[in-house]
N, C-alpha and C positions, 0 to 999 in steps of 0.2 A: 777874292771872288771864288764861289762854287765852282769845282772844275766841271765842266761840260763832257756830254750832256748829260740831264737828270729829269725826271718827272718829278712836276710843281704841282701840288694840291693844294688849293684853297678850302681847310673844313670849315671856315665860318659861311663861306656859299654854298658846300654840301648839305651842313645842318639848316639854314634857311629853305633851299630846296625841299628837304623832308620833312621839314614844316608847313610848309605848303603842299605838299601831297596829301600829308596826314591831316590837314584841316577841310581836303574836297572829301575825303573819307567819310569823314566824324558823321557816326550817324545812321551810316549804313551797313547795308549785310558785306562788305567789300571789303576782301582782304589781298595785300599786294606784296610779293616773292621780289626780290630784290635776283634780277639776274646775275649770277657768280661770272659769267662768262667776259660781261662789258669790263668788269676789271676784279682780281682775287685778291688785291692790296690787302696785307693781312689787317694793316688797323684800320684802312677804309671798311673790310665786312665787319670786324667786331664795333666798328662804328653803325653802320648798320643793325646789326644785329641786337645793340641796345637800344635800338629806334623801335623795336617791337615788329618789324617787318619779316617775312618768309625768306625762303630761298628759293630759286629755279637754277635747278643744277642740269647738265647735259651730259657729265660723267662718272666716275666713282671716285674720283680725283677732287670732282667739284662739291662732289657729298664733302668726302672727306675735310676738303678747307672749310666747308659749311659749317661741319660738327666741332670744328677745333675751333672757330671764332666766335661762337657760340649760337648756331641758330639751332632752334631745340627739332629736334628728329621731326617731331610731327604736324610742324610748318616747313618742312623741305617737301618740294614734288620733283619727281626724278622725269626728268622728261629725254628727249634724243631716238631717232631714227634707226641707229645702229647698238643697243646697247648693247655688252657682251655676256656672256654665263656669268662671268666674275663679278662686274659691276651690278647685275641684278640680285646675285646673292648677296654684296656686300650693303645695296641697297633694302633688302628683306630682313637680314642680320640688323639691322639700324634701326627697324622699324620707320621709315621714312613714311611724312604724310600717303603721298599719291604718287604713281606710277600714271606715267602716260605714254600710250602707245599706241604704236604708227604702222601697226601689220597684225594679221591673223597670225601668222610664225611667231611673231616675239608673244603673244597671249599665250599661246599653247607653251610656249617654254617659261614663261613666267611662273604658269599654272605647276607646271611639271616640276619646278626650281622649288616653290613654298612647300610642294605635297614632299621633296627630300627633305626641307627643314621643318615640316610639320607646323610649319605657319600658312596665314591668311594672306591674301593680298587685294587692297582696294585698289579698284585700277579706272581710268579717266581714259577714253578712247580718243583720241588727236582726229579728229574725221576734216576731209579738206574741200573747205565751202566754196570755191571758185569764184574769189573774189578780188578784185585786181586792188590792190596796195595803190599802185600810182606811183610806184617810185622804182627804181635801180632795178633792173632784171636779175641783181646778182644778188638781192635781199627781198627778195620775192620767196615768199614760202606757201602761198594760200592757191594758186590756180592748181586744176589738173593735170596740170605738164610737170609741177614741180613734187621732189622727191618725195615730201609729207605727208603722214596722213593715211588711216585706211581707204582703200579705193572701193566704190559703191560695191563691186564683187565681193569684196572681203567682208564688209560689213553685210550681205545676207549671207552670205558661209556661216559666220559668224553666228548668228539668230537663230540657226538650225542646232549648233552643239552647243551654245554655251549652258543649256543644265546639265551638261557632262564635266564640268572642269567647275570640278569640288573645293580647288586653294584659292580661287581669287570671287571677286564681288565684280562687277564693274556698275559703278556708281556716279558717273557723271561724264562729262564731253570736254573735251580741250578742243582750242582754237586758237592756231594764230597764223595771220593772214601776210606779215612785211614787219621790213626794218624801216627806220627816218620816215615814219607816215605825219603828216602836217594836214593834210588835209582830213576832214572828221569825219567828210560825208563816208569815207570807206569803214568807217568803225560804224555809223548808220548801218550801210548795206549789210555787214557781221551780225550786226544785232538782227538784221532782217531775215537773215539765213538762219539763225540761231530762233528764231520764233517759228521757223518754219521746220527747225530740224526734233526741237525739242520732245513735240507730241509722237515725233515718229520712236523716238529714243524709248519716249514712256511707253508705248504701246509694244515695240518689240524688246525688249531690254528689260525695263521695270521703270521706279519711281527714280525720277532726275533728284540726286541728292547735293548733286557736287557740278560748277559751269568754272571752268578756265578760259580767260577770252585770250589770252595770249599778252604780247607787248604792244611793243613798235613805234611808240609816241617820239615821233621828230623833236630834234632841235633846232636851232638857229646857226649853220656854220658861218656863213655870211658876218653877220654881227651879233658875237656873243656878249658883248658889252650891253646893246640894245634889250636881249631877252635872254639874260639869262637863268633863264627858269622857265622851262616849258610850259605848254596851254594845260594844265592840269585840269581847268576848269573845263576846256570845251571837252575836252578826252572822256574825262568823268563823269558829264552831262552826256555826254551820246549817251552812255549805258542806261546812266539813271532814266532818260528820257522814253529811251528805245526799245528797251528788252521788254519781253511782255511775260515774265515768269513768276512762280510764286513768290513773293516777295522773301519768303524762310529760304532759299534755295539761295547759299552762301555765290558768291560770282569773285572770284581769284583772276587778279591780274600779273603779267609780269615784266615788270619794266625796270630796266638795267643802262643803255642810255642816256632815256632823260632824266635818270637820276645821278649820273657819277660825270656827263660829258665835260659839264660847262668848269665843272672843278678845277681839272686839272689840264696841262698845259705841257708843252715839248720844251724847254729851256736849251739851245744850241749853239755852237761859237764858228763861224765864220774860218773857215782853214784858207781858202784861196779865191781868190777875184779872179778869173779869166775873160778875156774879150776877144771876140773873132770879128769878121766883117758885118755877121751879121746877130752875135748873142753877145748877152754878158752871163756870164756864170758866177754864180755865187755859192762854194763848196761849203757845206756844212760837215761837221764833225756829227753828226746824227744823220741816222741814214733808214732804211726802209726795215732795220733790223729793230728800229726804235718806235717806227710807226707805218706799219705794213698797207692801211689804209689806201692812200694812194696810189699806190705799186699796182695794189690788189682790185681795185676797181673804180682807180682815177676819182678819189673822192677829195676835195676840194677842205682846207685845211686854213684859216685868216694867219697870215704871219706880219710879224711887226717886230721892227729894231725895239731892242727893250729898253733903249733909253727914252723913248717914247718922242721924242724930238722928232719934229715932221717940219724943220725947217731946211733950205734949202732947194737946192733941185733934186727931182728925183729920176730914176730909172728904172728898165725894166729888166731884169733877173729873171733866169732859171734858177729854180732852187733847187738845187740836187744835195745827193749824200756821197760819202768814200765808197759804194758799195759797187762791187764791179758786174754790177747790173744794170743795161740802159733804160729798166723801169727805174730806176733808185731815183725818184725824182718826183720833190714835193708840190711843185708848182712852176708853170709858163708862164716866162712875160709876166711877174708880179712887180708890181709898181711900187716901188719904196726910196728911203731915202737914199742918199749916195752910201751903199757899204763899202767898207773896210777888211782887212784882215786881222781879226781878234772882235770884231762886234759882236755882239747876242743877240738872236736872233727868235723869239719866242712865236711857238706855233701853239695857236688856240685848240679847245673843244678835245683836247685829246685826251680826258678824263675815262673814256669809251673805247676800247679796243684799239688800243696805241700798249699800255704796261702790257696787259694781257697776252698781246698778240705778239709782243716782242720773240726776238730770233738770235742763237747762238751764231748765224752765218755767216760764213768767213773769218769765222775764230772769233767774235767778235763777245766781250762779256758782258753780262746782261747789268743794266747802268742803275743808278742810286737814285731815290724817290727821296723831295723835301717833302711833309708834311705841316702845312704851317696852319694858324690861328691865335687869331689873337689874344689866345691864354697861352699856349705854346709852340713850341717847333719841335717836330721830331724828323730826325735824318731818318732812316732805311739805307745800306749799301745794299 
């Protein structure tokens, strides 16, 4: 048996997944950035990346992995809040599709950064529509409390000098409102802000050439068996339905999520059973270094004995990790069957910011990815 723990991917459910994205496409002016950030698996992106999909990178890191897995420069859009001198030069150097940006200050140094390298810059203005996601206040990106986005001051600042800043173009609008979104009507209300912001854009700005609506499209944590493959239909039908823009006027989405979650999976082994008066504990050899998730903002993860037998009686477990942190702890009170010391214990949906977000803490080495399908199997240490 595999020693524990490792990250499980399924690519015959990834490539189905991106068959069904690319078939709500087919058709339209809609082109979709595979988020770098939900997972950088080097042969999940170059999996990707021969799918004909973009990239949405957030740092020069995530260029970088972009360019080496093969997404071509000018389907990357460089987006992030903080970018630094370095990563926007090393961003300009690359020729990257689109730049988006979330302040007056980073425009003027962008401007300043191409006019050293006697290059151009197209750049997409990130503007924040105040519109509530409906989900986790900690994957909340779109209201005016949260850090994204030019703020209405910045954007007339903005209106007055931009035919002074001779290295860049800005040629279109970014938007993205939340993470784990399920419900549609908020991608309605985006399109609705996006109808209402657009004629302002052309009229102080110029011609709207370029629309980024962002991600966010939910999964199913609950039952990934049940759906595993996100509402691609409804997501894709809001825009189609909703947006009222010139139909030439290409619309960029970027979704990372509900394209990598349902793949792959936490594979873990059981270290110690403890009981008190009033818990049982069930110590996994995977711990919050493996999948920060829940640590990070109690996000809710299916676990299952992997022998998959649901006979007997069952109990309820805490599911914690070795980590000497009293967040390191996957789940309360989960109902399963009687465990053991040496069982496996497989945590769903973690396809999505579980590899990614992994952690050296507590000396802890970062663990081996199976890559399976039914033509091959590739390890990763």
């Amino acid at each position: 048996m595999k020693q524990t723990p490792y990250y499980f991917y399924d690519l015959d459910l990834l490539n189905e997944t991106l068959n069904c994205l690319k078939s709500n496409i087919k058709g339209t002016n809609f082109k979709v950035h595979y988020a770098v950030k939900a997972n950088n698996n080097t042969e999940i992106l170059q999996l990707i990346a021969n799918e004909g999909l973009g990239a949405d990178c957030v740092s020069g890191g995530e260029i970088r992995w972009a360019l080496e897995a093969g997404f071509h420069s000018s389907e990357i859009v460089f987006a992030g809040v903080g970018k630094t001198d370095e990563e926007i030069t090393y961003a300009l150097e690359n020729n990257v599709g689109m730049i988006h940006c979330e302040s007056l200050q980073e425009i003027l140094v962008i401007n300043e950064l191409a006019g050293e390298l006697n290059t151009f810059a197209n750049i997409a203005l990130r503007l924040n529509p105040n519109v509530n996601p409906l989900t986790h206040e900690k994957i909340s990106t779109g209201l005016k409390e949260n850090k994204f986005g030019l703020t209405s001051l910045e954007f007339e600042e903005l209106i007055g000098i931009y035919p002074t800043l001779s290295n860049l173009r800005i040629v279109g609008m970014h938007f993205h409102v939340g993470s784990q979104i399920q419900d549609m009507s908020v991608y309605v209300d985006l399109c609705d802000r996006i109808n209402e912001l657009a004629p302002v854009f052309t009229t102080c700005i110029g011609p709207l050439e370029y629309l980024n609506v962002g991600g966010g499209l939910g999964i199913d944590y609950f039952e990934p068996e049940e759906n595993p493959i996100p509402d691609f239909d409804g997501y894709f039908e809001a825009f189609k339905t909703c947006l009222e823009l010139d139909p030439s006027v290409p619309v960029h989405f970027e979704l990372g999520r509900s394209i990598v979650a349902q793949c792959g999976s936490l594979h873990t082994k059981v270290l110690y059973i403890k009981r008190s008066e009033e818990k049982n504990f069930a110590v996994l050899d995977a711990g919050m270094t493996e999948l920060l998730r829940p640590a990070l903002y109690n996000a809710y993860h299916k676990m299952e004995r992997l022998d998959g037998l649901e006979t007997g009686e069952e109990f309820l477990y805490d599911i914690v990790g070795p980590i000497c942190e009293s967040s390191d702890c996957f789940g309360k009170d989960i109902l399963l069957p009687e465990l053991k010391r040496g069982d496996i214990i497989t945590i769903r949906s973690c396809g999505a910011y579980a590899e990614s977000m992994s952690l050296n803490y507590n000396g802890r080495e970062k663990v081996p990815s199976i890559l399976h399908s039914t033509l091959n199997l590739v390890e990763k240490g």
